[in-house]
N, C-alpha and C positions, 0 to 999 in steps of 0.2 A: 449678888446671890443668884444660884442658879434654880431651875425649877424642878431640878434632883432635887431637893430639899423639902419638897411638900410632895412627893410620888411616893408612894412607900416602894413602888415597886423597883424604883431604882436604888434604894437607902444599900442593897447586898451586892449592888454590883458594881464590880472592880474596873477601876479607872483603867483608858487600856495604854497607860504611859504607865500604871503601875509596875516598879523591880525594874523598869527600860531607861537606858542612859537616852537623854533626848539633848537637845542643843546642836552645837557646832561639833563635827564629824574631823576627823584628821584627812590632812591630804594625805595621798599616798609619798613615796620617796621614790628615789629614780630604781634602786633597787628593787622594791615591791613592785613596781611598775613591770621589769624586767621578772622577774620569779610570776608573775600573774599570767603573762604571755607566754613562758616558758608553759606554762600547766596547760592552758589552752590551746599552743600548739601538739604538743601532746599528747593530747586528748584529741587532735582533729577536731575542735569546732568554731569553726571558719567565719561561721554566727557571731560567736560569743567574742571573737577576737576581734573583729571589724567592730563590733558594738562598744567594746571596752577601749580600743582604739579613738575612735569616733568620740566616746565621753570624753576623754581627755582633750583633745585637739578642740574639739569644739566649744566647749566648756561649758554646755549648754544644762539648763534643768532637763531634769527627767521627761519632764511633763512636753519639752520641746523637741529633747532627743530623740523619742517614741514614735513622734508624727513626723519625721523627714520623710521623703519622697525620695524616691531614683531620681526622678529631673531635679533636684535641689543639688545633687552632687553629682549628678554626670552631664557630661558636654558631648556630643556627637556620639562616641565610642571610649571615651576619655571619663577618667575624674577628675573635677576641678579641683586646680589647685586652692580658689578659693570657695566659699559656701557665704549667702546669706540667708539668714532664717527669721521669720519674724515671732516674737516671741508673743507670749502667751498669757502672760502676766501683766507687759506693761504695753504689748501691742506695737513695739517698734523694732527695727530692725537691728538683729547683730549678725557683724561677718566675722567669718574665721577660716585659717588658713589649714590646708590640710597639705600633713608634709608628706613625704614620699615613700614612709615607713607605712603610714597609717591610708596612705591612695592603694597602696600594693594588698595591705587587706583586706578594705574595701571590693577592690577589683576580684579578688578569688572569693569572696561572699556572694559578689551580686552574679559571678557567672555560674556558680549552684544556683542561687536565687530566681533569676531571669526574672520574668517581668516586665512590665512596660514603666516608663516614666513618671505616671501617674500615680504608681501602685509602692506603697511605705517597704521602705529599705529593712525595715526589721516587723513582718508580720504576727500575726496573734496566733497562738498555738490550735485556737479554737476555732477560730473564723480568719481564715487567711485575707481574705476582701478589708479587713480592719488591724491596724495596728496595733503591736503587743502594747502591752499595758504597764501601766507605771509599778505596781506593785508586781510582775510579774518581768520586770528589772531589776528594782530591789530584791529579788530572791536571790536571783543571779548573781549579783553585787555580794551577796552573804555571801554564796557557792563559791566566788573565787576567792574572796579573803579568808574562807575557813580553810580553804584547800591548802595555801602558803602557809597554814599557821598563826592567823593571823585573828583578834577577836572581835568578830560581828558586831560588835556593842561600838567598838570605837569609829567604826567604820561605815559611809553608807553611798547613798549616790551623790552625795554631796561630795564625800571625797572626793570624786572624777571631776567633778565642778571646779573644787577648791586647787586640784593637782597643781593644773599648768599656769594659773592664774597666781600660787602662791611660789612658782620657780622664778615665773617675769619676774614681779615682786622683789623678788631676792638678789637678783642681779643687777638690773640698775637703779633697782627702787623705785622706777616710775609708776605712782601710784594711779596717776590718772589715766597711764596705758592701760594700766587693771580693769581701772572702771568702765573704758570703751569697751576693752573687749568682754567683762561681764555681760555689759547689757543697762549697769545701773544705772539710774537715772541720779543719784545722790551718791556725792564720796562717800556722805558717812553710812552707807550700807555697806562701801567696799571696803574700810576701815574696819565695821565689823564683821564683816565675813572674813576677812584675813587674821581677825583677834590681833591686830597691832596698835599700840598705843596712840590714841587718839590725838595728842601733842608731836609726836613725831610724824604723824602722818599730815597734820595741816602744815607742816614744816618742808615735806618732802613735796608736797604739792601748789607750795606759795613759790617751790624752787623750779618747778617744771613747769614748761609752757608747750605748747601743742602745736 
């Protein structure tokens, strides 16, 4: 029981998952992928492209994406090919490869951007010195799926999360590659975050070794 239930003043006020699909979000397709960048180049925002780029490749939570740093993904004059980031949730380290699509948008964000090393790759609209904010990604993330056609409700930051993690996945099945590059610390998170049958998945992972 909660202690909504002896407040009066909360008895009239609506739950704010009320009428909201909540759970596991779709990944996106290679297609949606492709019409999401189209809109954003388009549109010239160089930001939004490096940012939507960056969720996918990295695979990172919102909450981790938000706080990267220029010195997290630049080397000298260079973007790294690879990135580690320490996460947020469980406090340990995940790397991820940034391929040559997604360095090249980077590279034309950060040289509008400028900035030093220390200072967050994607600033806050309001206080540039502080990184944008997690619910002010999630707007974003609406912006571009509504833009394609595409319905808000199924879709969220989690898709970019689930994207590239649920392509590995599909291709050689290596589910335990999944789990390093998630971040989890337990298969069976990555199990459920992929929504794949729990029997098939200790089967594809009693088969692979590391």
């Amino acid at each position: 029981m909660g202690y909504s239930q002896f407040d009066p003043a909360m008895q009239d006020r609506t739950a704010w998952n009320a009428g909201k699909k909540v759970g596991t979000k779709r990944p996106f397709t290679q297609k949606q992928i492709w019409s999401i960048r189209f809109f954003l180049d388009r549109e010239g925002r160089l930001r939004d492209r490096a940012l939507f780029d960056l969720a996918i490749d990295s695979k990172l939570r919102g909450c981790d994406l938000v706080k990267i740093r220029i010195g997290d993904l630049v080397a000298g004059e260079d973007i790294r090919t690879r990135a580690i980031v320490i996460q947020q949730k469980t406090g340990k380290p995940v790397q991820f490869e940034l391929t040559s699509d997604v360095r090249a948008s980077l590279a034309s964000w950060l040289e509008r951007r400028g900035g030093t090393t220390d200072d967050h790759v994607f600033p806050s609209r309001i206080n540039h010195a502080r990184h944008m904010s997690t619910r002010q990604y999630a707007r974003l993330v609406d912006e571009w799926v509504t833009a394609i056609g595409l319905r808000r409700e199924d879709y969220g930051t989690h898709s970019l999360r689930r994207t590239n993690a649920s392509m590995i996945y599909k291709a050689p099945g290596n589910l335990r590659a999944v789990q390093i590059l998630l971040g989890h610390t337990k298969i069976e998170n990555t199990v459920r975050y992929l929504g794949i049958d729990i029997e098939d998945a200790l089967l594809l992972a009693e088969r692979t070794e590391i």
